[in-house]
N, C-alpha and C positions, 0 to 999 in steps of 0.2 A: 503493500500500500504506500510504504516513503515515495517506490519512484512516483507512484500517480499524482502522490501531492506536489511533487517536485514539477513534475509536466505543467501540472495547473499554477503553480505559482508561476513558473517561465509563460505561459501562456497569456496571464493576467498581464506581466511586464511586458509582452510584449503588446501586446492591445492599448496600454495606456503609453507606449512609447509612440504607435500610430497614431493616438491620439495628440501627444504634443507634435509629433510632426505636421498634423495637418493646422494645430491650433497656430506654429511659427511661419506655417509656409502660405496662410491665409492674412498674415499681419503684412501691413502699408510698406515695412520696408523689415521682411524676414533676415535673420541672421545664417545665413547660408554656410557658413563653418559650424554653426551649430546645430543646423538640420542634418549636415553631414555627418555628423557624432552621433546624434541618435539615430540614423539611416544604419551607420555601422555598428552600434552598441545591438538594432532589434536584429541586424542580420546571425550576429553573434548568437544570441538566442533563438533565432533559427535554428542554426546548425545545430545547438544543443537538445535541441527538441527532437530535430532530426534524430542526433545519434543516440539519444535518448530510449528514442522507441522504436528502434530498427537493430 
């Protein structure tokens, strides 16, 4: 059961990292070094998800 929680807690992070993505990249003048960090922080959690459950 750990890994399941672990899936859903990566999961939850990465949903709320979509979320400030869309929230900086919808602002008048987005900081594009910092959508780029979270771009690569949820891809990161991708992969762990990935290898997580495969």
């Amino acid at each position: 059961m750990a890994m399941d929680d672990r899936v859903e807690a990566l999961r939850a992070k990465h949903a709320r990292l979509e979320h400030e993505i869309e929230e900086e990249s919808h602002r008048p003048l987005p900081d594009t070094s910092h959508v780029s960090e979270l771009k690569r922080e949820k891809l990161k959690i991708k992969d762990e998800i990935e290898r997580i459950t495969h």
